[in-house]
C-alpha positions as CSV (number, residue, x, y, z in Angstrom):
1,X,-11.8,-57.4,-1.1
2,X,-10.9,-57.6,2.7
3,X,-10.4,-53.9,2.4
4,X,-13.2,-51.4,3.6
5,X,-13.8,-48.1,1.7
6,X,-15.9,-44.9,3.0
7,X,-19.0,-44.7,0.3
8,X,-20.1,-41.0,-0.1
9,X,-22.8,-40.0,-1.6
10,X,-25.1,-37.1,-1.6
11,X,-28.5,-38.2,-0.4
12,X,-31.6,-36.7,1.5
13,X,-30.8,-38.6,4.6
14,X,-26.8,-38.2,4.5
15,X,-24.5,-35.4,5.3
16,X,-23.6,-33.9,1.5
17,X,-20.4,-35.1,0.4
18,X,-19.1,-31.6,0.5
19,X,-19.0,-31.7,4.4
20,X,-16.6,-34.4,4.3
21,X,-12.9,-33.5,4.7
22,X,-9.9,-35.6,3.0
23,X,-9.6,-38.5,5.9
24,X,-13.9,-38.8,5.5
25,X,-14.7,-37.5,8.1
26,X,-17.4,-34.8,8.7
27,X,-15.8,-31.5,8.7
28,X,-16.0,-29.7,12.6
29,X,-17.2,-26.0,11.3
30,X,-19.4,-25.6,8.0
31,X,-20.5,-22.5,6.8
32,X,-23.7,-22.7,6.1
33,X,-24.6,-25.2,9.3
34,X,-23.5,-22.2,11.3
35,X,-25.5,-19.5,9.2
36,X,-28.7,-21.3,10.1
37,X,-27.5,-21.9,13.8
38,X,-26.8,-18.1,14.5
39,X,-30.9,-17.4,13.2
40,X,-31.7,-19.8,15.5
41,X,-29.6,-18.6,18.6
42,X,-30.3,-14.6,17.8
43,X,-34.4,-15.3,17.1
44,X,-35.4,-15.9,21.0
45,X,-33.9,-12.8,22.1
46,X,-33.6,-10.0,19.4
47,X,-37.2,-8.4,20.2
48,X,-36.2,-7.9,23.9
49,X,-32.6,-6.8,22.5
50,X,-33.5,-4.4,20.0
51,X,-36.0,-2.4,22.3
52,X,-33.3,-2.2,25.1
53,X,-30.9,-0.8,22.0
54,X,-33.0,1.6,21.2
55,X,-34.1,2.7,24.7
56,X,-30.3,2.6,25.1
57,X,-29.7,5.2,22.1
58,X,-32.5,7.6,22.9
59,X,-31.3,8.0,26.6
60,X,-27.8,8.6,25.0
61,X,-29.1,11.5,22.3
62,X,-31.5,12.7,25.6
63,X,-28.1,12.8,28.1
64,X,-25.9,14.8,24.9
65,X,-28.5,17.2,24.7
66,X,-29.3,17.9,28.4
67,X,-25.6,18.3,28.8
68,X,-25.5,20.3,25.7
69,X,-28.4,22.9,26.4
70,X,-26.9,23.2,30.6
71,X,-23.7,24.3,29.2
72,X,-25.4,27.3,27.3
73,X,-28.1,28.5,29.4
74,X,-28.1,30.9,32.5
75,X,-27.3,28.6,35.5
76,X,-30.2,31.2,37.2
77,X,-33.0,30.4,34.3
78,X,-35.8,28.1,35.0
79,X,-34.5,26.2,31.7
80,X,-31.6,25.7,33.2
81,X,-33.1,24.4,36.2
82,X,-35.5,21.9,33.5
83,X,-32.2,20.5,31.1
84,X,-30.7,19.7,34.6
85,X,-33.7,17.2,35.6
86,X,-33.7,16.3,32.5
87,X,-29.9,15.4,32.4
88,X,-29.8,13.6,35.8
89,X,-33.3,11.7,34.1
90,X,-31.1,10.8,31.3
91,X,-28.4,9.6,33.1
92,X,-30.5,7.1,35.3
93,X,-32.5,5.9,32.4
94,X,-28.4,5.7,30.6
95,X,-27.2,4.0,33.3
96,X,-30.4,1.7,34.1
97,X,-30.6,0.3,30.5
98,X,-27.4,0.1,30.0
99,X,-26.6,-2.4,33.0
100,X,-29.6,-3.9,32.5
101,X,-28.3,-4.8,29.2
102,X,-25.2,-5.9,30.2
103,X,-26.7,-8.1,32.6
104,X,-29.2,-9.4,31.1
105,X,-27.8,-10.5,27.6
106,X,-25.0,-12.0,29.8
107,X,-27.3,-13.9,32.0
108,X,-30.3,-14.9,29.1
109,X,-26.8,-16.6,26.5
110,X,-25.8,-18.2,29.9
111,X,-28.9,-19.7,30.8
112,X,-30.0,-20.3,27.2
113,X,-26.2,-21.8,27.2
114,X,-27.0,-24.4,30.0
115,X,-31.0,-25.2,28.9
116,X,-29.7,-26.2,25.3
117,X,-26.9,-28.5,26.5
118,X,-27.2,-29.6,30.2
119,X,-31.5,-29.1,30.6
120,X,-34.9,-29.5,29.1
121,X,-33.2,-28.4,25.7
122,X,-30.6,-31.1,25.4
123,X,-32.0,-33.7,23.5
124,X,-33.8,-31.6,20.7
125,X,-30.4,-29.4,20.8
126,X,-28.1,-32.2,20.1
127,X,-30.4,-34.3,17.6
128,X,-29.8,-31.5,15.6
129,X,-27.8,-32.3,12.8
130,X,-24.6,-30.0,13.8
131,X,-21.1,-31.0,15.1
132,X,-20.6,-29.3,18.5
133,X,-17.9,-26.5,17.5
134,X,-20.7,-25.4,15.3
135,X,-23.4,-25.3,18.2
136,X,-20.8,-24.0,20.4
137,X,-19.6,-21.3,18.4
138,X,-23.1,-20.3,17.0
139,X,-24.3,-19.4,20.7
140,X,-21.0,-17.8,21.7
141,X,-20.5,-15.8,18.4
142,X,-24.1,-14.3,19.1
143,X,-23.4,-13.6,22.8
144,X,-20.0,-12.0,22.2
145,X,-21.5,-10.0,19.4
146,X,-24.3,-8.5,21.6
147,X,-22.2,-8.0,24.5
148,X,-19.9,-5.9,22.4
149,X,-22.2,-3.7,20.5
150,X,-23.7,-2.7,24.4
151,X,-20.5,-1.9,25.5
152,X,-19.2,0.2,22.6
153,X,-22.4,2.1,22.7
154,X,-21.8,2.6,26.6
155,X,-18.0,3.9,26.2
156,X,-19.1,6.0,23.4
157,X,-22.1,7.3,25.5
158,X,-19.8,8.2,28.1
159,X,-17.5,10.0,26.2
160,X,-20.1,11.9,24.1
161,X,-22.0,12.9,27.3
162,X,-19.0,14.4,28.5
163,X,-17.7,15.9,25.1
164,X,-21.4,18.1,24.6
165,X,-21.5,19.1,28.6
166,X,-17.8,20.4,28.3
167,X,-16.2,18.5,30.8
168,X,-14.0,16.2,28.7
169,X,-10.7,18.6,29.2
170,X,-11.6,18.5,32.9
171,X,-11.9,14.5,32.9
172,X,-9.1,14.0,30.6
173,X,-7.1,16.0,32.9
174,X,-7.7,14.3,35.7
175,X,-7.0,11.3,34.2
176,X,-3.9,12.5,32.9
177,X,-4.9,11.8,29.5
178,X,-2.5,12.8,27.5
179,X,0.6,11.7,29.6
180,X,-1.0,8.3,29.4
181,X,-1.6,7.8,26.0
182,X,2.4,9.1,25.2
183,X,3.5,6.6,28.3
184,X,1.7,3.4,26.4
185,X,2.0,4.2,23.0
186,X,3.6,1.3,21.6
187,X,0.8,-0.8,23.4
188,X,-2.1,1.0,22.3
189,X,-3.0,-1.6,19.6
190,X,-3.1,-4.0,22.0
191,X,-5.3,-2.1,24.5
192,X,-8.0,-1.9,21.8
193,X,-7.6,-5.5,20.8
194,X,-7.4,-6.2,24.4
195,X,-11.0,-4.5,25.0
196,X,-12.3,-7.0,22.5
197,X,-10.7,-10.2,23.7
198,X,-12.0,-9.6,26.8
199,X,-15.6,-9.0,26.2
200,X,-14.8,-12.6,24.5
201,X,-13.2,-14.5,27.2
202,X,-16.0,-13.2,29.5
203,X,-18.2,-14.8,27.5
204,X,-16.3,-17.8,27.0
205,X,-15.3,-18.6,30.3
206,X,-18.7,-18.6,31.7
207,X,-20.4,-21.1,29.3
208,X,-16.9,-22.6,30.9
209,X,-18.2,-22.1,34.2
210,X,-21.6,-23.2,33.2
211,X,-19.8,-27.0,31.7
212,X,-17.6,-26.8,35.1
213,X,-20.7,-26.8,37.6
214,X,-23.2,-29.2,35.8
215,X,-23.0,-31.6,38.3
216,X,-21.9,-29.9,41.1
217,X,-23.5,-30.0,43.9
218,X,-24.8,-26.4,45.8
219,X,-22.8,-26.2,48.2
220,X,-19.8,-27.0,46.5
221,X,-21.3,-23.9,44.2
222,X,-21.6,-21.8,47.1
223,X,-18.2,-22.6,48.7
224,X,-16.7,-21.8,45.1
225,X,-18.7,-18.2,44.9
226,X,-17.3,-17.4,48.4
227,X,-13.8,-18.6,48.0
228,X,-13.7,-16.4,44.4
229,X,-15.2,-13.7,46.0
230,X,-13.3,-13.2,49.3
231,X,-9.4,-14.1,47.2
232,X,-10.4,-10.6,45.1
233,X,-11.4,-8.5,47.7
234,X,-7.5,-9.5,49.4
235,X,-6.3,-9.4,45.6
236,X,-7.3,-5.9,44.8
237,X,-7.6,-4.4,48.5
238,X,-3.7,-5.1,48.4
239,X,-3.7,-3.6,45.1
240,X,-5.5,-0.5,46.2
241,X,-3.3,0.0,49.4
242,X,-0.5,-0.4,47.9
243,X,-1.3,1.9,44.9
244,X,-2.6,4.4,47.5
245,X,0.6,4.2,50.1
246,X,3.2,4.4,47.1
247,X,4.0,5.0,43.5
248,X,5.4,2.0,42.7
249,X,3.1,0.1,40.5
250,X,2.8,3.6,39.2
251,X,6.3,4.3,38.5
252,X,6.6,0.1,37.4
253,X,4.1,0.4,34.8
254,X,4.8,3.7,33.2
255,X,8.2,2.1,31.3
256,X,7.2,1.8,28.2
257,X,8.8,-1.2,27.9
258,X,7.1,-3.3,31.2
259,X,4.3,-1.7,30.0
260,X,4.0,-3.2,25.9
261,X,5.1,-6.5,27.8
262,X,2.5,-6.7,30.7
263,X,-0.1,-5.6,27.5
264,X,1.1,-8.1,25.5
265,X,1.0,-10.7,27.8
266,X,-3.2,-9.9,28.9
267,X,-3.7,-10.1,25.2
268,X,-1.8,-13.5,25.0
269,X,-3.9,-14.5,28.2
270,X,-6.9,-13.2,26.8
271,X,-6.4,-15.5,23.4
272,X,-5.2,-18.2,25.3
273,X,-8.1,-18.4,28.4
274,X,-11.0,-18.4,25.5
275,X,-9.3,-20.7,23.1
276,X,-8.6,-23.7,26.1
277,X,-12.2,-22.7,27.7
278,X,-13.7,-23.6,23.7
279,X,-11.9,-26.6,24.2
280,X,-12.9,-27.2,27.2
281,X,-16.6,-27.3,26.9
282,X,-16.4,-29.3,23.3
283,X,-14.4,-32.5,25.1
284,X,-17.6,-32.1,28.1
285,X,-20.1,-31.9,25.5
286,X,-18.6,-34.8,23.1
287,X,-17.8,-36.9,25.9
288,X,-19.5,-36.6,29.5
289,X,-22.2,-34.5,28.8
290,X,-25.6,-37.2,30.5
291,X,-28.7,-35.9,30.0
């Protein structure tokens, strides 16, 4: 009698006894809760995101041909003189869009990031019947995604540009291609993975930033920018006069060994960074977020 039991029961104004886990309590990540929440996060800004795609694509098809068509005409010819405007056209209008996607998917998730949860959006955004690692991973899930497919399309832009102009054995070259990939091949999983994770932990640690600052004051903001951006221009002005004066980071990162570890370890990082920055901004949201 004295003891109190959890009553379950599926009802139009309770959660479904499915979402309950075995100690009765509402489970943090359901399925179909997040199905509905990633229409909701992808609605506001597919339009504008779909017409930058496809802007993106036809300036990459325009670039491979321009490239193409220079390679095989008379450097002397009038058409010549026409596929080269039209390549250097192509490679603004690549290069424009392509930032400007970049940019602006990262800064429309981060604002739309800090309206839902810290602004005008809060209230209606939280009376929504979702746990937080569902709202939180519905509007990173959708960033990352986005950000990912813009910068695979970019790479592979690049690369095709220079694979139908013929300059790929010159650029490979220079990079010392080959000698690279043979130095690092029992990292190069990593490095692939490693492209991913960071398009991820971007994403993650500014909606980090985003819970960090949201009651900061300006010019704490400001002193932080200034701090950040003056302790990387040391970092990798070092970097770059040290790389320039001698081969030693050279030399230290082509063992094959330093280099699987110092690979392994930015994946690790990587993992590590986004999974304490989702943790970060769920304990903010659940417990000091004040609208």
């Amino acid at each position: 009698m004295g003891v109190e039991e959890k009553v379950m029961v599926d009802s139009p104004f309770s959660v479904p006894v499915s979402d309950y886990d075995k100690n009765g309590n509402v489970k943090k990540v359901r399925g179909y809760v997040l199905k509905k929440l990633l229409k909701y996060e992808i609605k506001p800004i597919f339009t504008t995101y779909l017409i930058l795609l496809v802007i993106l694509v036809t300036a990459i098809i325009s670039t491979c041909s321009s490239a193409s068509l220079m390679k095989n005409l008379n450097p002397e010819s009038m058409g010549y003189y026409n596929a080269q405007l039209s390549l250097i056209f192509s490679i603004m209008l690549f290069a424009g869009i392509g930032g400007t996607l970049l940019c602006m998917m990262s800064i429309k998730t981060s604002n739309r990031f800090k309206k839902c949860f810290f602004g005008s959006h809060g209230y209606v955004m939280l009376s929504v019947p979702a746990t937080i690692e569902e709202h939180l991973l519905a509007k990173q899930i959708v960033s990352v995604v986005l950000n990912l497919i813009s910068t695979i399309l970019i790479i592979l832009g690049i690369v095709l540009a220079f694979t139908f102009g013929g300059g790929a054995n010159e650029v490979f070259k220079f990079a010392d291609f080959p000698a690279l990939c043979a130095l690092r091949k029992t990292s190069i999983i990593f490095k692939w993975l490693n492209v991913i994770l960071l398009v991820v932990f971007v994403v993650v640690a500014d909606n980090t930033l985003v819970c960090f600052f949201r009651n900061k004051s300006g010019v704490f903001k400001a002193l932080s920018i200034v701090i950040t951006v003056i302790t990387l221009e040391v970092f990798f002005g070092w970097f770059i006069n040290v790389n320039v004066s001698t081969n030693y980071i050279y030399d230290f990162l082509s063992n094959e060994t330093v280099n699987f570890l110092t690979t392994l370890f930015g994946t690790v990082f990587l993992i590590g960074g986004s999974i304490l920055g989702f943790f970060y901004q769920a304990r903010v949201l659940k417990n000091k977020i004040n609208l």
